[in-house]
N, C-alpha and C positions, 0 to 999 in steps of 0.2 A: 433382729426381727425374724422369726422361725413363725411365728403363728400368720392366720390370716387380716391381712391389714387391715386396720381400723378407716375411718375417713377424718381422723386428726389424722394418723401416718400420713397420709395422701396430702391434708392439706400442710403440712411443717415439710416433706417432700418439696411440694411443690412452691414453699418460700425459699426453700435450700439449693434448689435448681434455676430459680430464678435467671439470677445473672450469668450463668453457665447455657443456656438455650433464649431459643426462638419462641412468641408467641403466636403461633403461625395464624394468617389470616383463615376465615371459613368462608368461601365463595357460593356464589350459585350462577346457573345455565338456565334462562329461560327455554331454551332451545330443548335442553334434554330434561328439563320440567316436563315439556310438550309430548317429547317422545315415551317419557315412563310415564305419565298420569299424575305423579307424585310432585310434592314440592322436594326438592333436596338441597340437603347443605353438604357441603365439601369441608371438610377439616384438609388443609393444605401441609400435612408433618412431609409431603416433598420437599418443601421451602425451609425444613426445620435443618439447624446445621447439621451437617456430615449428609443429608439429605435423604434422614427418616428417624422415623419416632422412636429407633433405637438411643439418642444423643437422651432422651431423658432418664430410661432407667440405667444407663450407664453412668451418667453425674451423679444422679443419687444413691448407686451404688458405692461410688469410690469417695464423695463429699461428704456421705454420714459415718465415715469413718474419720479418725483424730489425725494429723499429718504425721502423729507417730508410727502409725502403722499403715502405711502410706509408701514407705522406706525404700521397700522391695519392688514394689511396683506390680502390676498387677498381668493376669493374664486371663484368656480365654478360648475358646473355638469359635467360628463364625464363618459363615460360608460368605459374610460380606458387611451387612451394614452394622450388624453386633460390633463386626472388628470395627469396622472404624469409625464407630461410637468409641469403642473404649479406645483406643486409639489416640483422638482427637482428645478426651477428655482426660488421659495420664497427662498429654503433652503442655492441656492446659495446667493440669494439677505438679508440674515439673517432674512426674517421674518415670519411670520406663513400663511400656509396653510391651508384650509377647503375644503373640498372636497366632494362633494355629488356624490354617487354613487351608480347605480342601485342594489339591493343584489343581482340580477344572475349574473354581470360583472365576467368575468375569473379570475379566481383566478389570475393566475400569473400577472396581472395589478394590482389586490389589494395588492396583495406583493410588487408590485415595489410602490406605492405611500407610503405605510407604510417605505420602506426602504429610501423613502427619507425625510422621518418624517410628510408627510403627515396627516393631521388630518381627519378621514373618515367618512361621515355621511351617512346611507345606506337609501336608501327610493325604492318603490315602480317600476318595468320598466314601467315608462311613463312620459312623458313629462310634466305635470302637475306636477305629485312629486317630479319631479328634481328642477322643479322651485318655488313651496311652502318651499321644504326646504332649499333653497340655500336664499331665500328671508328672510328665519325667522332668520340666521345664519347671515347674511347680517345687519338687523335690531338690533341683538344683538350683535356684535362685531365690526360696522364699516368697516370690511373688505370691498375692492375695488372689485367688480366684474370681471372678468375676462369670454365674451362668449366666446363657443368652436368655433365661426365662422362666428357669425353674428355681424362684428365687422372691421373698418376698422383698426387699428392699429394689429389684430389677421392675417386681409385679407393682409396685409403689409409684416409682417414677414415670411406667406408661401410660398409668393410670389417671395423669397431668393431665393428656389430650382432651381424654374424655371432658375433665374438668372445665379446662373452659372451652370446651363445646357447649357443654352444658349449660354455661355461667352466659356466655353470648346467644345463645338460642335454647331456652329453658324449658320449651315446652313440646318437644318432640315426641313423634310416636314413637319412633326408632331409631335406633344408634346400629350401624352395621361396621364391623371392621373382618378383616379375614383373620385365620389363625393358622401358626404353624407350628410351632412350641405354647405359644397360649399367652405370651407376655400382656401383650398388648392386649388381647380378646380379655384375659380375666379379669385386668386392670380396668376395662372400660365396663365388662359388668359388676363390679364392685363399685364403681363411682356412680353407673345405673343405680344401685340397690341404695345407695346412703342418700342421694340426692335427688333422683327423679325416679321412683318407685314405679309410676306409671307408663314409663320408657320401657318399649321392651328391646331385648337384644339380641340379636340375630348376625353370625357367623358366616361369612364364605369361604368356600374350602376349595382345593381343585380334585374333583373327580380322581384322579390317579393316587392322589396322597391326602385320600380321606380317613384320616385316624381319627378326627374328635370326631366327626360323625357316625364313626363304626363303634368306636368307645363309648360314644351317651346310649348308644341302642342298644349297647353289651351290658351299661353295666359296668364295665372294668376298662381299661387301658386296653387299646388292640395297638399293636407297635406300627409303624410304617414298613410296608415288603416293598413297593414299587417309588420310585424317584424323580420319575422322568418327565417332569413335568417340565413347562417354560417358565413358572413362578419360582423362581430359582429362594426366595427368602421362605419357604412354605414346606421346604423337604421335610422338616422334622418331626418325630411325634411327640404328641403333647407330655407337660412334663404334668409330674404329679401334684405338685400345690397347683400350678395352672386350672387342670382335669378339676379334681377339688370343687375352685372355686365355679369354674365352667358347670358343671354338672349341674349345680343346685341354682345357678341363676342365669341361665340361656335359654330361651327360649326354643331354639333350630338353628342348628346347621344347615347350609343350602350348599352340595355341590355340586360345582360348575364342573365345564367341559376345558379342556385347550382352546377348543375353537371359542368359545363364548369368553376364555379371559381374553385371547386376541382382539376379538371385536369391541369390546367394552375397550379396553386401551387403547386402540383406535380411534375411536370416538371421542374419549376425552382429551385425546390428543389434537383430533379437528375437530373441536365446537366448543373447546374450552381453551385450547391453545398454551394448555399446561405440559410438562413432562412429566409419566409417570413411570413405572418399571411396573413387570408384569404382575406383580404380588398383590400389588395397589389395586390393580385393577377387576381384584377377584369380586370383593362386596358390592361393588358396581356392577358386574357380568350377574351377581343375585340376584341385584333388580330387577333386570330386565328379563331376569328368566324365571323371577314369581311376580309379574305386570301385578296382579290382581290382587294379591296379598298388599300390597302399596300404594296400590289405586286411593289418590284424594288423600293421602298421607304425608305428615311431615316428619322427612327422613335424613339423620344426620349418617354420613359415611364418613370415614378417617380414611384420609386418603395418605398412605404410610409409608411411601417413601419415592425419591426417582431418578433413583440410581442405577441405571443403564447403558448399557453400551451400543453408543450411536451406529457403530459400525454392522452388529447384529440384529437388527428391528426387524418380527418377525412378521411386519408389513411393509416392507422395502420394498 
């Protein structure tokens, strides 16, 4: 699959992923109903295995291949829940894992890939030494690559969430997820476009590593220069099939601040009583930081992962 996904790919994806993932529940808060004006739904891919929406386009990455070519096993880069999607999903599919990983990643992602027998190669934070060394591991073991996003068959299976968001609450105004590479954001406005046309979809980004926002205003690709944010799954810049499909079916980018992804995780941490990590909590910090735009609106959020380390909460 090289071109842009169809909504069969999506839906034979998402029979082929099936028994590989979770169908994660989609909740709601009367409480912060109250507080944003809005009705909202929660898409729960926290609850999804490895514990975010990464576990779908990595199964359908490595399950729409034949077990012939399977052999080698597969590899990638990932500063955390990519790895241990793919990870989890070799160990289901019996074969080996390579994993390239920044050494500052959070610990507790490097524990869950090692826990799912993950094989972990640490390199440098940057995009460059993710991809020298994932090339040189590549060149010596055959492994099948596997991007964290720039990919239609990756772009295919995150595309699932959306789906049955969609399919359990059909009539939304808006679908918000955050973007960092764009897996998940293109996926869910391609599932917007085939199936609820009248849905629009709207992006949050964090303020410091606002590339698709500076890229839909450009026109072209603007790379990421700064990093340093606390959304640790959000560093990247957008890839190009992502951008692509982003451009021609998103509505707006909304970026937040640090302090406003803080507080929104906070909050859904006390009045929802769920865990979420700070990535998750970006299209939520949108909400509440365009009230008016959502006012009397019914608003689904992907709430995309909640993998965290309990030790570092930067509300402690």
């Amino acid at each position: 699959m090289s071109t842009i996904p169809s909504w069969s790919d999506i839906k034979i994806a998402h029979s082929r992923i099936k028994k590989y993932i979770t169908e994660t529940p989609t909740i709601t808060s009367s409480t912060i109903d109250d507080i944003t004006g809005a009705t909202l739904f929660f898409k729960c891919e926290n609850f999804q295995k490895t514990g975010s929406f990464k576990m779908r386009g990595a199964s359908n990455a490595i399950f729409s291949l034949p077990p012939e070519k399977r052999l080698n096993g597969f590899a990638t880069h990932s500063s955390g829940n990519h790895a241990q999607a793919v990870a989890y999903a070799c160990k289901t599919a019996g074969v080996k894992a390579y994993i390239v990983m920044p050494h500052n990643a959070p610990k507790v992602k490097i524990d869950a890939v090692r826990n799912y027998d993950g094989e972990i190669h640490f390199c440098e934070p940057n995009e460059a030494a993710r991809l020298k060394t994932c090339q040189d591991i590549i060149a010596r073991t055959g492994a099948v690559f596997i991007p964290p996003f720039d990919d239609a068959a990756v772009i295919t299976g995150q595309a699932t969430a959306s789906k049955e968001l969609l399919e359990s609450i059909p009539d939304l105004d808006f679908i918000l997820a955050p973007v960092g590479g764009g897996g998940l954001a293109s996926g869910t406005a391609l599932t917007v476009k085939y199936i609820s046309p009248t849905t629009q979809v709207i992006l949050g980004e964090p303020e410091i590593v606002n590339d698709t926002y500076l890229s839909l205003k450009a026109g072209k690709i603007i790379p990421v220069t700064n990093t340093n944010t606390i959304a640790d799954g959000l560093k990247t810049t957008i890839g190009k099939l992502n951008y692509e499909i982003i451009s021609a079916n998103v509505k707006e980018v909304i970026p937040v601040s640090e302090e406003e992804i803080i507080a929104a995780m906070r909050m859904i941490w006390e009045r929802m009583k769920i865990i979420i990590e700070p990535s998750c909590a970006v299209p939520f910090a949108a909400v509440l930081r365009r009230k008016e735009l959502f006012l009397g609106k019914k608003v689904g959020i992907i709430l995309t992962g909640g993998n965290v380390d309990l030790g570092n909460l930067p509300f402690s």
